[in-house]
Wavefront OBJ file of the C-alpha trace (Angstrom):
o trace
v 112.636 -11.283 55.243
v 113.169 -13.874 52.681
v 115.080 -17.492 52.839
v 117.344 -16.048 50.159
v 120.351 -13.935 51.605
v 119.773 -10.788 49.625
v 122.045 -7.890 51.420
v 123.207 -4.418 50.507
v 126.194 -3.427 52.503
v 126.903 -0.126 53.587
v 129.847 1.698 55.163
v 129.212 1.321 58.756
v 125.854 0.248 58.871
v 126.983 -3.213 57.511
v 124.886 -5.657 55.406
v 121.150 -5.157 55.365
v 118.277 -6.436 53.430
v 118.666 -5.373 49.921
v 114.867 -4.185 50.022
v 114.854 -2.383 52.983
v 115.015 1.461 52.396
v 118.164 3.553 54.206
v 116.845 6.722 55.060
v 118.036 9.631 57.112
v 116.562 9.835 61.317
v 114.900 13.326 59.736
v 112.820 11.046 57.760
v 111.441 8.274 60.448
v 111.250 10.728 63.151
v 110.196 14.647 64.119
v 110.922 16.623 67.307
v 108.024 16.916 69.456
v 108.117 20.219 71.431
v 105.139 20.541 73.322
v 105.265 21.446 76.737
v 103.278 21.368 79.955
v 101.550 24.430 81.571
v 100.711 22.347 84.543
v 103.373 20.359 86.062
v 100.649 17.764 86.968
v 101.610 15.056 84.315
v 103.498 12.121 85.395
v 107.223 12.320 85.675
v 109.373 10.269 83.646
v 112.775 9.073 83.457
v 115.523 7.900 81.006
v 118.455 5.396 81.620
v 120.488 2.912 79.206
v 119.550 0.404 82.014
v 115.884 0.418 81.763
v 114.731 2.562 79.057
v 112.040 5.084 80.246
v 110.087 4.331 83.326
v 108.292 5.887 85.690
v 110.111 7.962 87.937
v 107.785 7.529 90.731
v 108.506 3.473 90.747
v 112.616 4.479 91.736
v 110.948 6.194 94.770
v 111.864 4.140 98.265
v 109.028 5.885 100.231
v 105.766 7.124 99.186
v 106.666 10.510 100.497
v 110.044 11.013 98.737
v 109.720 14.022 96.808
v 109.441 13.453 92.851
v 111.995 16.048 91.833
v 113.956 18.708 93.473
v 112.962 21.202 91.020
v 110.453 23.793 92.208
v 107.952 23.192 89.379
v 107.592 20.879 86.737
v 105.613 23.547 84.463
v 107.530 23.525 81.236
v 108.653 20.193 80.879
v 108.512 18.494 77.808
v 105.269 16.018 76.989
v 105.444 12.699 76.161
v 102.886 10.013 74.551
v 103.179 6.750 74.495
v 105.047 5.377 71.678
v 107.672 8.550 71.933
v 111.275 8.032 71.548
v 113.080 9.857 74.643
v 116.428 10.780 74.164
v 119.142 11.937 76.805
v 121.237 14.040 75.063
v 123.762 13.808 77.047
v 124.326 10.162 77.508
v 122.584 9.033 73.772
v 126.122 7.733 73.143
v 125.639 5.135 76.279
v 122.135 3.837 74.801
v 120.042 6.184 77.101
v 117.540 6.352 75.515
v 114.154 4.093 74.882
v 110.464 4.403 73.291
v 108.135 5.442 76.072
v 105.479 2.948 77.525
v 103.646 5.803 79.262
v 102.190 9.631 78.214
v 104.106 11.799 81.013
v 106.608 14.307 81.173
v 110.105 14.661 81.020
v 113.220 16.664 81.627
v 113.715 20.030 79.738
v 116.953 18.865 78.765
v 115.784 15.610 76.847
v 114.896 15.640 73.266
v 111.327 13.841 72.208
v 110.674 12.437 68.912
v 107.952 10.738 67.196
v 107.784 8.300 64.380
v 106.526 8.964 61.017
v 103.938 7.085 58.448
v 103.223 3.957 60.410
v 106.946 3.252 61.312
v 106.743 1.205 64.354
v 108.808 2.889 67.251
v 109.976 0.072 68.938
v 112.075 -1.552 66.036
v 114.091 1.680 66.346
v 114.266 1.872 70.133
v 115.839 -1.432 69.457
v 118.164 -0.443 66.714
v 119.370 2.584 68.328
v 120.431 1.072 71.918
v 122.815 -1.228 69.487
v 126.510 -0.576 69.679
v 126.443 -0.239 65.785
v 124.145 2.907 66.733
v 125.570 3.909 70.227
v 129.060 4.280 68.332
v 127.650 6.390 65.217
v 125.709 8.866 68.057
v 128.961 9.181 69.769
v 130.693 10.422 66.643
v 128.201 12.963 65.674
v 127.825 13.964 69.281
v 129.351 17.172 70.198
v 131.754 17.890 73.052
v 135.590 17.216 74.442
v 135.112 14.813 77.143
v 132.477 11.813 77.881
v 130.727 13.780 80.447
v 130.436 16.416 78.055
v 129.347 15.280 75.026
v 125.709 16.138 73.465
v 123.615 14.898 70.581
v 121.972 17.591 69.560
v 118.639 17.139 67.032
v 120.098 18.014 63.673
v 123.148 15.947 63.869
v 120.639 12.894 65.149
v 118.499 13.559 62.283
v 121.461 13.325 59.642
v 122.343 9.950 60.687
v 120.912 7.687 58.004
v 119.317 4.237 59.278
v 117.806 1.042 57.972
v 114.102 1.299 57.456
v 112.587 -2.348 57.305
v 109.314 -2.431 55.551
v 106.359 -1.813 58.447
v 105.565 -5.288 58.510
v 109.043 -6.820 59.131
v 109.788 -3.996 61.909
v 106.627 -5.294 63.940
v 108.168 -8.928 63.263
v 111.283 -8.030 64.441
v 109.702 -6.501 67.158
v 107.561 -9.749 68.431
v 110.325 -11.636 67.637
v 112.830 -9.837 70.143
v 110.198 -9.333 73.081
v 109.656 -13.216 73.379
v 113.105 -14.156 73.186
v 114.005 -11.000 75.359
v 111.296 -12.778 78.009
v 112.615 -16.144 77.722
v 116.091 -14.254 78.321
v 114.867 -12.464 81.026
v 113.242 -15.751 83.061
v 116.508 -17.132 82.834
v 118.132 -14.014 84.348
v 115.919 -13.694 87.516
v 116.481 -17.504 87.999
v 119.837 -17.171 87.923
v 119.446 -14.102 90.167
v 117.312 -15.590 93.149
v 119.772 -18.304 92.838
v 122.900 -15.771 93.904
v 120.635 -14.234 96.615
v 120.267 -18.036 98.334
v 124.303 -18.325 97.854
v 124.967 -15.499 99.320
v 122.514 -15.444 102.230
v 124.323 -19.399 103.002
v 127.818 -17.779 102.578
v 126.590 -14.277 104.427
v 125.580 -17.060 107.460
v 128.410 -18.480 107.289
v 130.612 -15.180 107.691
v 128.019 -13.678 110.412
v 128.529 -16.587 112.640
v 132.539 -16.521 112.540
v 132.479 -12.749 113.033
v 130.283 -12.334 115.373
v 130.387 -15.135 118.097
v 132.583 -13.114 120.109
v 134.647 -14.939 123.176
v 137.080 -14.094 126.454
v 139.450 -12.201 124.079
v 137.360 -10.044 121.803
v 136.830 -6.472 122.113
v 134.618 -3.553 120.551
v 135.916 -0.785 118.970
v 134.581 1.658 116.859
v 135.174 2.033 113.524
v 137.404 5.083 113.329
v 139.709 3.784 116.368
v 140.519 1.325 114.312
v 141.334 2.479 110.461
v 140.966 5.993 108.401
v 138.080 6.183 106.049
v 138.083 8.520 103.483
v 135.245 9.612 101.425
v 136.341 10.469 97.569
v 134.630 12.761 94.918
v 137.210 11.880 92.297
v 134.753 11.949 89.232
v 134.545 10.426 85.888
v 135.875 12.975 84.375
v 138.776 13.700 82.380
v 140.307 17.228 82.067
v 143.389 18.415 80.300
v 146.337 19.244 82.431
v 145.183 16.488 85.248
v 146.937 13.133 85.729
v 145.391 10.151 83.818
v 144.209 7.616 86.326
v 142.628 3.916 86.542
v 139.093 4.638 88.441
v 137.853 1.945 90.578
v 134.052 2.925 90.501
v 131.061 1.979 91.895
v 130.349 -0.676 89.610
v 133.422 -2.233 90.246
v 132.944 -2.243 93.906
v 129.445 -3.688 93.679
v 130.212 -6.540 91.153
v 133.342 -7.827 92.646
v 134.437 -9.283 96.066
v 137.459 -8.702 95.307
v 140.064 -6.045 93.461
v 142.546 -7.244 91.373
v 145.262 -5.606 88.741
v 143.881 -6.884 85.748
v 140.370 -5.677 85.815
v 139.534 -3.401 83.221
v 138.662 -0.075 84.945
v 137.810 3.232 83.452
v 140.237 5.699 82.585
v 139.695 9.278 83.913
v 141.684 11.674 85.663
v 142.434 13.115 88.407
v 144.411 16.290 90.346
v 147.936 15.325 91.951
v 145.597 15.927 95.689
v 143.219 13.847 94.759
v 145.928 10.880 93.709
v 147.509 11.291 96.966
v 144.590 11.090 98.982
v 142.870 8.396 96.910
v 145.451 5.892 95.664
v 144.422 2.587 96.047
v 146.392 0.501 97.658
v 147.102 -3.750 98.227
v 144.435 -4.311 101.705
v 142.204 -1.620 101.392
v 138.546 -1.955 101.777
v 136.144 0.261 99.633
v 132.957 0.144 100.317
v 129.630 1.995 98.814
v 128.741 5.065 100.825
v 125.204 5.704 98.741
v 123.231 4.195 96.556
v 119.735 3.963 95.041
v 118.971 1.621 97.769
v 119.417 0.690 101.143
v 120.568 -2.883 100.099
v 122.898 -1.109 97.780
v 124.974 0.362 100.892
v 128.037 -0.379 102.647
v 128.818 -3.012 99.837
v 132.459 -4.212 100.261
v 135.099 -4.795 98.260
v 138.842 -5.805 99.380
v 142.323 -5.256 97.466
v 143.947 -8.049 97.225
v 146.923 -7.187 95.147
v 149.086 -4.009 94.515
v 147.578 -1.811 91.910
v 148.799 0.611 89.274
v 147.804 3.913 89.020
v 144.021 3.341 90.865
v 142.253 5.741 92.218
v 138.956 5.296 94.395
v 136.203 6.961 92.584
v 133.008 8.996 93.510
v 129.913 6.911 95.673
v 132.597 5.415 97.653
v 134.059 5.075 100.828
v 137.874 4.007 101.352
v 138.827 1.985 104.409
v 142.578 1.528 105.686
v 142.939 -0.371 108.277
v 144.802 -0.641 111.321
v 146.502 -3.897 111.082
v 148.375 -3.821 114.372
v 144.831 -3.990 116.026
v 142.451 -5.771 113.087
v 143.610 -7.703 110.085
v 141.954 -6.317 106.290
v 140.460 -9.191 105.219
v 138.772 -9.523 108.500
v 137.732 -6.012 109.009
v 136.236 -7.115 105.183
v 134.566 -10.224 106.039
v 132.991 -7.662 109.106
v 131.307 -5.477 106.310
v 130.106 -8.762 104.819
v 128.160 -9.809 107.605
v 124.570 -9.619 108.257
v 124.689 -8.277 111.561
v 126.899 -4.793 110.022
v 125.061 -5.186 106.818
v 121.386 -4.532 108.747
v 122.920 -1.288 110.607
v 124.018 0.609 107.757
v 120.484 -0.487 106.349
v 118.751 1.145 108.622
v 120.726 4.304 108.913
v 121.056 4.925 105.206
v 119.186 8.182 104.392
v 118.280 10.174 101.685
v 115.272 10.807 98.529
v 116.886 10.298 94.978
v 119.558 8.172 96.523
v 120.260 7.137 99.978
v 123.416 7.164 101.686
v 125.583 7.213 105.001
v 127.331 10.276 106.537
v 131.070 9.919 107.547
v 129.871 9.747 111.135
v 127.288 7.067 110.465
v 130.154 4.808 109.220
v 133.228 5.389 111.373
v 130.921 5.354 114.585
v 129.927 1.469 113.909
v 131.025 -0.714 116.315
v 133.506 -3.347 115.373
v 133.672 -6.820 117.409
v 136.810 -8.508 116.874
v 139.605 -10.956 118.120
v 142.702 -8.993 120.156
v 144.851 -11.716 119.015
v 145.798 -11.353 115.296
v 146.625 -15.178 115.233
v 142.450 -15.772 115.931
v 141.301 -13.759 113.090
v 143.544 -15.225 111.046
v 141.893 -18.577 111.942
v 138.550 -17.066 111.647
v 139.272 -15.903 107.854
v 141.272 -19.262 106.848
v 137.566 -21.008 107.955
v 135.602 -19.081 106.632
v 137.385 -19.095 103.044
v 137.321 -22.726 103.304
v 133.517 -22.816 104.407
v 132.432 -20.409 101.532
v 134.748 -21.690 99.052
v 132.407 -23.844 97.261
v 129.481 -21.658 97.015
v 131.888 -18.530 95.692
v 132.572 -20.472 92.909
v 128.849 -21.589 92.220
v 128.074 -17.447 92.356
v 130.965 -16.816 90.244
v 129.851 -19.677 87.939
v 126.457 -18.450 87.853
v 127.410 -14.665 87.376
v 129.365 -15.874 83.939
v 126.491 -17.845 82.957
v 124.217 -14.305 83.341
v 127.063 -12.116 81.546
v 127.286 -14.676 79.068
v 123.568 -14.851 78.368
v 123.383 -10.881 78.382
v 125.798 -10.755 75.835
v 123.888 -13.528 73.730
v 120.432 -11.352 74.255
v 122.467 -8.075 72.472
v 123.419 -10.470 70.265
v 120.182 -11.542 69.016
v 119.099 -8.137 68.896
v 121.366 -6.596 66.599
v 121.182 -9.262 64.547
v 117.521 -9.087 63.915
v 117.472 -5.479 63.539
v 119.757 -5.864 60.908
v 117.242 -8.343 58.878
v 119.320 -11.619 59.579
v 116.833 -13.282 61.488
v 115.588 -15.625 59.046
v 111.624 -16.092 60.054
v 110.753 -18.366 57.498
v 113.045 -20.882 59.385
v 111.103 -20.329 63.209
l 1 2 3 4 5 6 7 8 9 10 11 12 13 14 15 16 17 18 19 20 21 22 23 24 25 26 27 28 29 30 31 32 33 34 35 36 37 38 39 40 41 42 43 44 45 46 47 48 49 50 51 52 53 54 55 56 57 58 59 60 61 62 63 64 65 66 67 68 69 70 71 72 73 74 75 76 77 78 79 80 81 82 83 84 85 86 87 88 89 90 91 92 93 94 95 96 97 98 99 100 101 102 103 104 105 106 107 108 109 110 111 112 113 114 115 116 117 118 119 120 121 122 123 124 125 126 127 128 129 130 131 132 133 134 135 136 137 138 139 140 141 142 143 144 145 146 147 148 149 150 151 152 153 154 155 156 157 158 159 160 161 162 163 164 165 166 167 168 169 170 171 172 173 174 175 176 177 178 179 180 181 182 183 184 185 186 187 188 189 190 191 192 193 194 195 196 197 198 199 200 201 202 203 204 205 206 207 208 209 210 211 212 213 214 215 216 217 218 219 220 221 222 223 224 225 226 227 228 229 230 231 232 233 234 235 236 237 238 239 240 241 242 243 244 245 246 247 248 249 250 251 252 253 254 255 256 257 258 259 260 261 262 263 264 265 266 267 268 269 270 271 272 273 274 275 276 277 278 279 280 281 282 283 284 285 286 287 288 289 290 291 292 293 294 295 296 297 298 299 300 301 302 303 304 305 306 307 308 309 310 311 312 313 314 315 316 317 318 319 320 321 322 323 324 325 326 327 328 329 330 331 332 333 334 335 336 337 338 339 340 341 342 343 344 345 346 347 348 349 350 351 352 353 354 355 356 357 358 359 360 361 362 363 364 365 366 367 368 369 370 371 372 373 374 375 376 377 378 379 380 381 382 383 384 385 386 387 388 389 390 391 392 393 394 395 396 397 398 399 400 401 402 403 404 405 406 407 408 409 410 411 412 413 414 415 416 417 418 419 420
């Protein structure tokens, strides 16, 4: 790249470096099609999240099996270097240039560069919305869940080619700002897990110190928990819903109307049965770990049209016997947090049984007056550190969105290196 701003401009890839070359996928990249006749090859795995990994390392136990499937003769090789594509979800960004020679999934595509292209400048470009957004519109399908990029519309999908040099720039350039990025992120990170160990302290002694007038009861004395398998979906003739989904549950303490949740749909049973309504807890039922389960979430205000999605379990609760927010501030607590813990099962995923839930035992105030006291202290004990996590959590999102930034602006050429 040069200190003067020579750009082409195209359509929709936008402005470019007038000498880079635009040239169709066919061109950088050809299907790879070789396949295993042993099975013995080490397993690999695609998300937008991570990119390919080994799919050994999301094993919790040693002994987990690797794959349900009965043999892994067939499966499509992969060297290192190879660009693994999802098919299904290439329009999400899952996709990524593998680190590893392995196997994968009959049902992803693998492609390898051409010439001396380097494959990580494209791994790059592609997980870029500018890319994500052109695979989605040559993808193939009626619905999200659905959808496929199939080879030969990938390979018409024209692309900026940067001269070799420049790509392997680009390339250095993004993996040590990415890992300056990154530090900053698991900083930021242990700093939430020493909040919210203080605030989980605070909650587990309130909850739990017990006294003249508390009782036990288990859970399903006390509220109706209903597990839902509303899905992402959405199907013609069903009712168009707002999905509260896992994500939502696990990022957020709290549920409120104006949170952007997917749209998806759902059958007229399925609404009535899992509504979400102002006080209800949702919590997750299974997850790809054991910390991951029982996470909590409360409604704090009526909501329109919001439907509990798949993952998750939905708590009512009694509030003649137990108040919401303090059945909520129950699932917070280390004490109920370490049971479901240790009784989460499961290989790919772990997760709790209906039984394993509603039989937990509940210690709480008879008087409704006392928890009410016990949820006004705590809110004003954890008040300052929930807005240190919440500060902290912006300052993450905010640096995320900075790092995608960067990114797509120096696959695009407009990193000027002549000024770093």
């Amino acid at each position: 790249m040069t200190t003067t701003a020579t750009y082409n401009k195209s359509a929709w890839l936008g402005n470019y470096p007038a000498h880079w070359q635009v040239l169709r996928i066919k061109n950088i990249f050809s299907e790879i099609e070789d396949r295993s006749t042993s099975g013995n090859e080490e397993l690999l795995s695609v998300s937008h999240y991570t990119g390919v990994t080994l799919k050994r390392d999301s094993l919790e136990n040693e002994d987990d099996f690797i794959s349900n499937a009965e043999t892994l003769e067939g499966y499509k090789r992969v060297a290192k270097g190879d660009l693994v594509i999802n098919i299904m979800l290439a329009w999400n960004g899952s996709l990524g240039i593998s680190p590893f020679d392995g196997i994968t999934s009959p049902a992803y595509c693998v492609y390898r560069a051409k010439e001396n292209n380097n494959p990580e400048y494209f791994g790059y470009l592609f997980a870029t919305n500018l890319l994500k957004t052109e695979f989605r519109k040559k993808s193939t399908g009626i619905i999200d869940s659905r959808l496929r990029l199939y080879s030969d519309k990938f390979f018409s999908i024209f692309s900026v080619v940067p001269p070799v040099e420049e790509q392997n720039k680009i390339v250095e350039y993004i993996k040590t700002q990415s890992q300056k990025i990154n530090h900053f992120i698991a900083k930021k990170q242990q700093f939430i897990a020493l909040l919210k160990e203080q605030r989980q302290s605070v909650i587990n002694e309130a909850v739990t110190k017990g006294g003249n007038n508390w009782i036990t009861k288990r859970l399903k004395y006390i509220s109706d928990l209903r597990f839902s398998n509303v899905d992402k979906h959405t199907i013609e003739g069903e009712e168009i819903v707002r999905l509260c989904n896992y994500v939502d549950v696990y990022k957020n303490d709290f549920i409120t109307n104006d949170m952007e949740l997917m749209v998806a749909s759902a059958t007229l049973a399925e609404i009535d049965k899992f509504s979400v309504l102002k006080n209800d807890i949702i919590i997750t039922k299974d997850s790809e770990t054991p910390e991951d389960i029982a996470v909590p979430t409360l409604v704090i205000e009526d909501l329109e049209n919001v439907v509990c999605g798949y993952h998750l379990a939905l708590i009512r609760a009694d509030e003649t016997q137990i108040l919401s927010e303090y059945l909520f501030r129950v699932f917070q607590s280390k004490k109920i947090n370490s049971h479901f813990r240790i009784g989460a099962t499961g290989v790919t995923r772990v997760g709790l049984s209906l039984d394993d839930i509603t039989g937990v035992s509940i210690p709480f105030p008879k008087s409704l007056s006392e928890q009410t006291q016990i949820i006004n202290h705590i809110k004003t004990e954890t008040t300052t550190i929930d807005t240190a996590i919440a500060k902290t959590l912006k300052e993450i999102e905010l640096i995320k969105e900075y790092k995608e930034a960067m990114i797509a602006e120096a696959v695009m050429g407009k990193v000027n290196f002549n000024k770093l």
